[in-house]
N, C-alpha and C positions, 0 to 999 in steps of 0.2 A: 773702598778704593779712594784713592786722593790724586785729583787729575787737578795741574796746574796747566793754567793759558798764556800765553806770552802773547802782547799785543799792543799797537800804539794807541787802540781804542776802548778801553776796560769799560766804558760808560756803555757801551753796544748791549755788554752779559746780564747788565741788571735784572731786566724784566724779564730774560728768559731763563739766568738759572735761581730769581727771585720768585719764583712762580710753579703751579702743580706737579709734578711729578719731582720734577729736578729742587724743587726747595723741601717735598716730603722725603726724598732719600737724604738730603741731608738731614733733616729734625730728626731721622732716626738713627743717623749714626754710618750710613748703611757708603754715604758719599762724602768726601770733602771735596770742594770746588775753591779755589782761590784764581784769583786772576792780576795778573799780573802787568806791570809797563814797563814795556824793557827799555824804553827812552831813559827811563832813572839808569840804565847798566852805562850810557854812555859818557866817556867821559871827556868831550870837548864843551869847551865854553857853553856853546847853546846848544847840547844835549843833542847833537846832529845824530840821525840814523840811518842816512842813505845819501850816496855821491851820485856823480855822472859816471856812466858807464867806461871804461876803457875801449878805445877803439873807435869811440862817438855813437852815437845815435839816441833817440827820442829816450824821454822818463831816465826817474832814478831808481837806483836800485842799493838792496837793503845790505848797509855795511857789515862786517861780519864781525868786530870788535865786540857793540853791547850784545847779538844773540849766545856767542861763545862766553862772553862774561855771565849773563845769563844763566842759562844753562849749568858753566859748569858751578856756580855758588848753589843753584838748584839741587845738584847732583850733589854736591859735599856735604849740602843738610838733611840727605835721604841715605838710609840703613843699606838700599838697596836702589842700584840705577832705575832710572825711569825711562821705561822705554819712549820715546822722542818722535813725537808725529809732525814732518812739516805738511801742511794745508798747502796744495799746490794743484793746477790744474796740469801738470805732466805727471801728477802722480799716478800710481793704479787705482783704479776706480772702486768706491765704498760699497761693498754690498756687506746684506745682513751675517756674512759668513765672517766677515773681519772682525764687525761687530763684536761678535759672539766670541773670536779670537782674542780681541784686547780684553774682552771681559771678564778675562782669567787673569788679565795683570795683575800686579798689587799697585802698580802707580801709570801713572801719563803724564806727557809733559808735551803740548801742544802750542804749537808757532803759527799763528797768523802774519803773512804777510802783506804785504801793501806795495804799494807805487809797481816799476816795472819788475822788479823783480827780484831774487836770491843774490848772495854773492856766490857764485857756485863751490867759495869752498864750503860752505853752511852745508849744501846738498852731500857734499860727499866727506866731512869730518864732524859733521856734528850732530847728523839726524839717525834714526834707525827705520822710521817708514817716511814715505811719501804719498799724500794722499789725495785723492779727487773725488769731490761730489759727483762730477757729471763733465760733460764734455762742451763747456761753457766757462764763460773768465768772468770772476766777480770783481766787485774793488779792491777787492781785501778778504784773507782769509777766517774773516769774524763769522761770517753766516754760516760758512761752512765748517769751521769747531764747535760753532753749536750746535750743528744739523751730529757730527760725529758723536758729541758726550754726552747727549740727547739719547742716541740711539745706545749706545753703549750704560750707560745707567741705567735704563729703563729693565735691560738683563741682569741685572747682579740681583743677590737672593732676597723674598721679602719686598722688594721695593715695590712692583707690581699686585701685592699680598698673594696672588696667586701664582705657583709655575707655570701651569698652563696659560697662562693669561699671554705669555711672549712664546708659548712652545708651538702653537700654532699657526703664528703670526705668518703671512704673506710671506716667502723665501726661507724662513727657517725653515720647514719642511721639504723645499726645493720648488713648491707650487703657489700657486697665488691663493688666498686665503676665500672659503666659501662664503656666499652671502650671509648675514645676521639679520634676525627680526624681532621686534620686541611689541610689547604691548602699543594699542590694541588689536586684534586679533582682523578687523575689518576694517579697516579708514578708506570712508569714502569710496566703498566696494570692492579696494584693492587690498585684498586677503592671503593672509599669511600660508604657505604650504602647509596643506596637512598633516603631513607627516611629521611636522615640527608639534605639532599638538598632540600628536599619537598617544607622546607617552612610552613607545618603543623604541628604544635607547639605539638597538641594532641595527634598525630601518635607519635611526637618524645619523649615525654615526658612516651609513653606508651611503644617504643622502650628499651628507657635507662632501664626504672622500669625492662622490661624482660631481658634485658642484665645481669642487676647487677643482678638478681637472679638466671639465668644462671651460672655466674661466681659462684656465692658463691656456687651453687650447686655445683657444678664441682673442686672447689679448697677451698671451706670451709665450707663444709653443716653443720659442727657441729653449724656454726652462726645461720642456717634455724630453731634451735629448739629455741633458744629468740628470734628471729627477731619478729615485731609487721606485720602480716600478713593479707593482705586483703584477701576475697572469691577469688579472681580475680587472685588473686598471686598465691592462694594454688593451684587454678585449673590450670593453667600455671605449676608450680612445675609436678602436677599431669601428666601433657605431655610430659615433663623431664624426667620423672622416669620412662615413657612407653615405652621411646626410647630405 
């Protein structure tokens, strides 16, 4: 996958897609990252990329000249368009299910914004999603293209070595992900479930299932009304809610 960022800040990406996961799928081929400044797209004297709004009021907002220049020299050096993510906090909100959506692309092409805001023709001629972290406003949409192509690479094949390694993960399943334990088996008398040592693969796998249901109940039952529910589950639930 080759995910391109657009951004007035490129010195932000270094350390995070210069580092574990996100610098191993590149070594293998598996990602390309480039990041880009779209301050070079523009072309008045001092590289301007944001006026005063029309109509007046507070901050500036992002011209639409260098992101459409941008973009479309982006777009004419690719076989095939790139689907177009602007970082915005009116977008719809990221969960793991988008994720796992863009992670069938074969390109990305990601817009961090800054100051107050779009020129709204960028929102409605030049993007194909609109996206949000969370229901909160950053300086800029750098943290949050990284938080996206972070989760988004982590899916694609091989990168992870293992599939299972993301298929269980917390919302891909619809559930929050059961507790992990690892060696040693007793620290400081706080000792690992037994059933985890069993050795009975059935017990354990029947364990996790009630764990992660457990949990969601307890810190996120609103997942319990789409989760895809067996008999076996609802009635387990059903002994939750007796407690």
């Amino acid at each position: 996958m080759k995910i391109q960022v657009l951004t007035l800040f490129p010195e932000m990406f270094e350390g995070v897609f210069g580092s574990s996961i996100l610098k191993k799928a590149q070594e293998s081929g598996r990602a390309e990252l480039e990041v880009i400044n779209f301050r070079e797209f523009s072309t008045s004297k001092h590289k301007q990329v944001d006026d005063y709004p029309y109509g007046g009021g507070a901050g500036m907002v992002l011209k639409p000249e260098p992101l459409f220049a941008a973009v479309e020299e982006l777009k004419s050096a690719s076989s095939k368009p790139p689907r177009v993510l602007l970082m915005c906090p009116q977008g719809v909100r990221f969960t793991q299910k988008k994720a796992e959506e863009l992670a069938e692309e074969e390109s990305l092409l990601v817009i961090c914004g800054h100051y107050e805001g779009y020129d709204e023709r960028i929102r409605e001629h030049l993007v194909t999603d609109e996206i949000s972290i969370g229901d909160f406003v950053l300086t800029g949409g750098e943290l949050a293209a990284m938080t996206v192509v972070d989760s988004v690479v982590r899916l694609l094949p091989d990168v992870l070595g293992k599939q299972a390694s993301h298929e269980q993960d917390s919302f891909s399943t619809g559930l929050l992900e059961h507790p992990h334990y690892t060696r040693p088996a007793d620290f400081n008398g706080m000792k690992v479930p037994d059933v985890l040592l069993s050795g009975n693969h059935a017990k354990i796998e029947q364990w996790r299932r009630e764990q992660s249901l457990k949990r969601t109940f307890e810190r996120r039952p609103d997942l319990l009304e789409t989760a895809n529910l067996s008999e076996q589950d609802q009635a387990y639930l059903k002994t939750l809610k007796s407690n």
